[in-house]
N, C-alpha and C positions, 0 to 999 in steps of 0.2 A: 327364756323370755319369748314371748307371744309374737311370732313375724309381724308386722303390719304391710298389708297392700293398698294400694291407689288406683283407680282406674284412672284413664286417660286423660277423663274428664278435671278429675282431680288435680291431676299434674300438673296440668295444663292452669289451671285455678293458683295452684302453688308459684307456678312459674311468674305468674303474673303480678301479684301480690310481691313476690320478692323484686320483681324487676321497677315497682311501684313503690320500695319502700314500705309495705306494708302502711299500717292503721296512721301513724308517728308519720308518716312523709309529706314531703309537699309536692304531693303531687307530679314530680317531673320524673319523666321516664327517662330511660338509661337507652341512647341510639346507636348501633355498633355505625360507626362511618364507612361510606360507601364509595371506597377512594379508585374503582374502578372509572376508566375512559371510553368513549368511541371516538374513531377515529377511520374516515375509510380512506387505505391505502392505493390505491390502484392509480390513482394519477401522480401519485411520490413513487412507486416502484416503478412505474412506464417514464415519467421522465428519468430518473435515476437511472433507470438502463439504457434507453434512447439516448439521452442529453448526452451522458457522465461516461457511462463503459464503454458503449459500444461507438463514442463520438471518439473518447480516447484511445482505443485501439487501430480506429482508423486512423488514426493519424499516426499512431507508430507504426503502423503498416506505410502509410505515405512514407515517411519519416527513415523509415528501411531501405525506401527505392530509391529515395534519394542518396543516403549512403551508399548503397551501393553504386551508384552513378560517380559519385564522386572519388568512390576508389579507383572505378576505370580509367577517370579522368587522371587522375593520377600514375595508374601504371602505364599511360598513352604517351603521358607528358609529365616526367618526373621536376616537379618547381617545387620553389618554398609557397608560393603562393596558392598553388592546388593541396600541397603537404597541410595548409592553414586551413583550406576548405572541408580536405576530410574531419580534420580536427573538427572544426564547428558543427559538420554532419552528426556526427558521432554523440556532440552533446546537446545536437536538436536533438535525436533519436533515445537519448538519455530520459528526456525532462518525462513525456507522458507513460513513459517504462516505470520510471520513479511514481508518479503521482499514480499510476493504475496499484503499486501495492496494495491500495489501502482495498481494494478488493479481489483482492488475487486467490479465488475461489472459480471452481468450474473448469473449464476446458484447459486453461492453463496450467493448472495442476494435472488433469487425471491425463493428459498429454503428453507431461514430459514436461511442456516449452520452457517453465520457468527456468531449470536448471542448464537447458539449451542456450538461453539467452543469458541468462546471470549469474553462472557457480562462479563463488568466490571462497576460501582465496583462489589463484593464478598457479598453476604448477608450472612455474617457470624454468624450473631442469626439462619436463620433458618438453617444454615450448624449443626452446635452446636447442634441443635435441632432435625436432622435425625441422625446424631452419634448416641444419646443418646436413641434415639427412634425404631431406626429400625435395623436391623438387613436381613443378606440376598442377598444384593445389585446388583439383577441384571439387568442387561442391558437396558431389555426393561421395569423396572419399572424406572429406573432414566431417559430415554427418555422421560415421561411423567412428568417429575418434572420442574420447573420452571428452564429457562437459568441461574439463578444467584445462582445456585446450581451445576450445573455441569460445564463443558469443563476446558481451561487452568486453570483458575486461581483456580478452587477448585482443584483441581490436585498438584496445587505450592503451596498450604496454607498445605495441608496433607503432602507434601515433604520436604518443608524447613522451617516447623514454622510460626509464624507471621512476621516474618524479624525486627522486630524493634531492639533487641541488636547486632542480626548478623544474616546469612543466611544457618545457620547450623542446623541439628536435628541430635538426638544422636537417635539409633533404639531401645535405652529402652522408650522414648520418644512419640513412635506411637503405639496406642493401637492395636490391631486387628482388631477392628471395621472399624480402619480408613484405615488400607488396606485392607482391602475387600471391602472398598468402594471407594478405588482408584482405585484397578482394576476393580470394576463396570465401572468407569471411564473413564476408560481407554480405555474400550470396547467400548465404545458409539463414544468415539472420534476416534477409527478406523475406527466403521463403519462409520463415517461420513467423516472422509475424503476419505473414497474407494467411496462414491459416491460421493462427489465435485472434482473428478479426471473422473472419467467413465462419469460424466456429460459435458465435454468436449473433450472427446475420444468417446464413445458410444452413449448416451441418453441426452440431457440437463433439460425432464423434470423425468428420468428414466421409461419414458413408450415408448411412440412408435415417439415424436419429434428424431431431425436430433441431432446429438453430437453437442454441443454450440462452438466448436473449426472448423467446416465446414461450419458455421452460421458466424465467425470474418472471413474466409478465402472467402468466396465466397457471398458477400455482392450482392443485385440487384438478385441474382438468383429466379425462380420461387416457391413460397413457402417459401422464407426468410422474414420474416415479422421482422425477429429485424432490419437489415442493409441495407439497401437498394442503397448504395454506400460505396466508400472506404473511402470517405470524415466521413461518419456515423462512422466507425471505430476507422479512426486515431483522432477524436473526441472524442470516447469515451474513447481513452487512455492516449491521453493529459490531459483530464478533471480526468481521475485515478488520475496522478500524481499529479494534483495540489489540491486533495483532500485528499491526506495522506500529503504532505507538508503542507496543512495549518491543516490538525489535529493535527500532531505532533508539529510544533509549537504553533500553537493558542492554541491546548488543551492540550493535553499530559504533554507539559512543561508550557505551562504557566498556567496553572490552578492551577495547584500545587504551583508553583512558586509565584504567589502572587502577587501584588505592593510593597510588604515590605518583609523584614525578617520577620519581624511579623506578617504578613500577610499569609505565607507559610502555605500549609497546604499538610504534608506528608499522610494523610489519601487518597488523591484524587491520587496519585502516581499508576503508573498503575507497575504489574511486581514487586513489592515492597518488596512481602514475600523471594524470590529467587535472590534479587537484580541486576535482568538483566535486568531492566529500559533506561539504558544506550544502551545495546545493541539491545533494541526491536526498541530503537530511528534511531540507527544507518543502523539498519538494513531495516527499514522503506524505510529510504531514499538508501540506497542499490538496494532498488527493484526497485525504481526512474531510479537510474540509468541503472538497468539490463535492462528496457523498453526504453531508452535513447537512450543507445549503444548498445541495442539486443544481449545480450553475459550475459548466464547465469554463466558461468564458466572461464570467459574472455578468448575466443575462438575468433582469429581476424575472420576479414572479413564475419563477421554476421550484417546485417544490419537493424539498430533500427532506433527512433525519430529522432538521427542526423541527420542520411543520409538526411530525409526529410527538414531538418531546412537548412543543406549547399547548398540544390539545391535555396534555395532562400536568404540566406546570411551566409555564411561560417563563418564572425566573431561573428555573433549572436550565432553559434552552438559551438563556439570555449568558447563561456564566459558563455553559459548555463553551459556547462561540467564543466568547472571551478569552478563555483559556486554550484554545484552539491556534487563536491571532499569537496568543500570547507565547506559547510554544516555535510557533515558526520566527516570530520575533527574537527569543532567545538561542537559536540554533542561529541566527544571521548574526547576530550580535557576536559569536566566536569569534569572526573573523578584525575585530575589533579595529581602531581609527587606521589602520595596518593592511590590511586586507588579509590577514595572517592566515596560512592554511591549516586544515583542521591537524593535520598529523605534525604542526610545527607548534599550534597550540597546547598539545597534550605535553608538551616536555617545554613550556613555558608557566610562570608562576603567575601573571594575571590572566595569562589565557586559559589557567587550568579553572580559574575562579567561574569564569565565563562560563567555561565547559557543563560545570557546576549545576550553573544558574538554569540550562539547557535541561540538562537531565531531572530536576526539580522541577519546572515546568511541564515535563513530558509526564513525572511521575504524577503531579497533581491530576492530569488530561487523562491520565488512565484507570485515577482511580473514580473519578466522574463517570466514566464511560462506564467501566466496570461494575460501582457499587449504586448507580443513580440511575443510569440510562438503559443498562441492561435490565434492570428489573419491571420497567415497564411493561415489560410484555407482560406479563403475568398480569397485570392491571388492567391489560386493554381488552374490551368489549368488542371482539373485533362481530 
């Protein structure tokens, strides 16, 4: 059979005709939708780093010196009343550690600090085992000791006990040993949060790199090698979010949590000694939404993630936020008319429902994030 060819012209004639229905049509052409956004980012990445990161690191940098202040206070003048004070340090110093998750990218990572500040679980044999052995505690010899020795959680086991009958310590309770190696503690975890704060104000590698907070603000510039668009950015803090919402659900609670009551296992419970489980949950997703709505202190007209999500669907940005509320609502709600703590709820039969209702909630918010939110980019016109 005899090829036939077309010139361009042709084609192009054909193409037309069929997209027109040919001779038989009426008329109406066939428009692919043009479902792409613009959107300029640079005053949601500047406040979001400004407002959000770098207001919250400083204050867990505050937040450190004060703890540490309060341990001296303590080893100076051993009372229940200063023993209460550290306590409370400890879960000022908690709350903006917890809510920075939701972006725990950068210095904090390629540093070390997070696991300095927060390996868990507790390796309580060899904690047990420096008590009894050592003597002296300072600074820069606990720097050198393995993470699951130091930062929060050895801090909250010498402060509140083991938490299993309640989240109390009486100050005849704590030997001397164990505050002098709190405030060894304590010190270490100053200094390391004065530099995961100066790491994006100042230095990000504390030597002669650009401050890691002019590195998120001015992506593509000469010598940026993390960012190289804004697109890189607002990437890398979608992806924060949906990686503490599925920690916290997939791990935090449902680990512990089990297939069964009988499955439960309070040992895996993070925050357990101090029973602020609940609000480390809470607080998680807190930071979620500080990155969200750009508003560390719910201060209007700061512009976060939404802004971005309304210039290409309003009621997409309208039911993230919702399901956002809606998540930290149902991680509060564990603690039920009770105040019941999380690792007492997981081996309780309405508390497991609750638990439930939490991890459902977290699961819808991530796959928002995941299947709705994240694809944006692809969309936007930057």
């Amino acid at each position: 059979m005899k090829q036939l060819t077309y010139s361009a012209i042709a084609l192009a004639l054909i193409s037309t005709l069929a997209a027109c229905g040919g001779s038989g049509s009426d008329d109406s052409t066939v428009v692919v939708p043009d479902n792409r956004f613009s959107f300029v980012a640079t005053e949601m990445i500047t406040n979001l780093n400004d407002e959000v990161i770098v207001s919250g690191y400083s204050a867990l940098a505050n937040r450190g010196e004060a703890l540490y202040q309060a341990t001296q206070t303590l080893v100076a003048s051993p009372s229940q009343a200063n023993l209460v004070a550290a306590q409370d340090a400890w879960k000022a110093a908690r709350q903006p550690w917890e809510q920075g998750e939701s972006h725990i990218f950068g210095p904090v990572d390629s540093l070390g600090i997070d696991p300095h500040l927060d390996s868990w679980p507790l390796n309580t044999t060899d904690l047990k085992t420096v008590l009894a052995t050592t003597s002296g505690f300072d600074a820069e010899t606990i720097k050198g000791w393995n993470d699951d020795v130091q930062g929060f959680h050895t801090m909250e086991f010498l402060l509140f006990g083991d938490g299993i009958a309640d989240n109390s310590k009486d100050i005849g309770q704590m030997t001397a040993s164990e505050r002098d190696y709190l405030m060894g503690l304590a010190e270490v975890f100053r200094d390391y949060t004065k530099i995961l704060a100066d790491s994006w104000t100042v230095s990000h590698d504390g030597q002669t790199g650009l401050a890691y907070g002019e590195l998120v603000k001015n992506p593509g510039v000469a010598g940026n090698t993390f960012y190289s668009s804004q697109v890189g950015v607002v990437e890398e803090l979608v992806n924060g979010m949906i990686g503490i919402v599925d920690e916290v659900g997939n791990g935090k609670i449902a680990d512990p949590f089990g297939t069964s009551i009988d499955t439960a296992d309070t040992s895996k419970v993070e925050s357990q000694y101090s029973w602020n489980s609940l609000t480390d949950f809470s607080d998680n997703i807190i930071g979620v939404r500080n990155i969200y709505q750009g508003e560390l202190t719910g201060e209007a007209d700061k512009q976060g993630l939404v802004d971005f999500v309304k210039a290409a669907d309003s009621v997409l940005a309208t039911r993230i936020s919702s399901e956002i509320d809606d998540a930290i609502i149902q991680i509060r709600a564990i603690a039920g008319t009770n105040n019941m703590p999380f690792r007492q709820a997981i081996k309780d039969t309405e508390g497991r429902e609750r638990v439930q209702k939490a991890i459902d909630a977290l699961s819808t918010l991530q796959a928002s994030l995941e299947n709705d939110l994240l694809p944006l980019l692809k969309k936007w016109a930057v």
